[in-house]
C-alpha positions as CSV (number, residue, x, y, z in Angstrom):
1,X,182.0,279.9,95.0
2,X,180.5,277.9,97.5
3,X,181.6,278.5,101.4
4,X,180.6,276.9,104.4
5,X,180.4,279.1,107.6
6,X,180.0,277.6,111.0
7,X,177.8,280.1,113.8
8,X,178.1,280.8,117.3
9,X,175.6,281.6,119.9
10,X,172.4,281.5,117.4
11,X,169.5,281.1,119.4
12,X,166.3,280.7,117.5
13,X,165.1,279.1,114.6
14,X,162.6,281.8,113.2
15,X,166.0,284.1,113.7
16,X,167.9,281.9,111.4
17,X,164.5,282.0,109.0
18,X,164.8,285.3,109.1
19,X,168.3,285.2,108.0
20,X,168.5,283.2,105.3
21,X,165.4,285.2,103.7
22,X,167.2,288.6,103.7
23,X,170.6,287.1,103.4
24,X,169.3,285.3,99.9
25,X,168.2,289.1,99.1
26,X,171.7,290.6,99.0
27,X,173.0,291.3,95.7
28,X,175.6,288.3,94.8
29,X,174.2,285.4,97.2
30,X,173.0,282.6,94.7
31,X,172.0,280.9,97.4
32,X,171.6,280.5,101.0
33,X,170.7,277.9,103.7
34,X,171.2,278.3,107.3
35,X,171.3,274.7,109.5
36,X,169.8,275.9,113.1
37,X,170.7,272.7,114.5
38,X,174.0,272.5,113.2
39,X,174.7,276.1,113.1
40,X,176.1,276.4,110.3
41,X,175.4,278.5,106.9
42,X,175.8,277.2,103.4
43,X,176.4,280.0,100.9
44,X,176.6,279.9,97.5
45,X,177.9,283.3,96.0
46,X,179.5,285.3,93.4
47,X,183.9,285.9,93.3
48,X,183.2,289.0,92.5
49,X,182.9,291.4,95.1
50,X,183.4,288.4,97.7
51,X,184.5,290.7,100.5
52,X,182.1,293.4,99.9
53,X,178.8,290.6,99.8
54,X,180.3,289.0,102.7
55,X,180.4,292.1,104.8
56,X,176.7,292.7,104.2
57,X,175.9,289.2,105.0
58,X,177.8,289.6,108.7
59,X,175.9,293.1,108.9
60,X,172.6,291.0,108.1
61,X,173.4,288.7,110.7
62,X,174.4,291.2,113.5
63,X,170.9,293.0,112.6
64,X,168.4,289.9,113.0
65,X,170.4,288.5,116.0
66,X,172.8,290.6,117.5
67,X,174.6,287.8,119.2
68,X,175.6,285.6,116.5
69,X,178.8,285.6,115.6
70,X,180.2,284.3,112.0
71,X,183.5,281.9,112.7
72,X,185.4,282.8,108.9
């Protein structure tokens, strides 16, 4: 499944670095790229388990930036 999330209030562009490393990490993300400029995050992930990945995703986000908000 591929989702396109848009972002609010992200700040930095070594944050949203940081992001998309950890957030390609979590078990179920195929893939992951995060637009600073656009702020938006292009996710490519498993059905399975969609709610569960995406709730460690939002906790990944929180913990890098604490700011950022996900609009889903």
């Amino acid at each position: 499944m591929k989702k396109i999330i848009a972002m609010e209030d992200l700040d930095c562009a070594n944050c949203a670095a940081k992001m998309e490393r950890n957030i390609a990490q979590i078990e179920g993300v195929k893939n992951c790229n995060i637009n600073f400029m656009l702020q938006k995050m292009t996710l490519e992930l498993d059905d399975e388990n969609y709610t569960e990945i995406l709730q460690k995703i939002k906790a990944t986000v929180k913990k890098v930036e604490p700011d950022c908000r996900l609009k889903i």
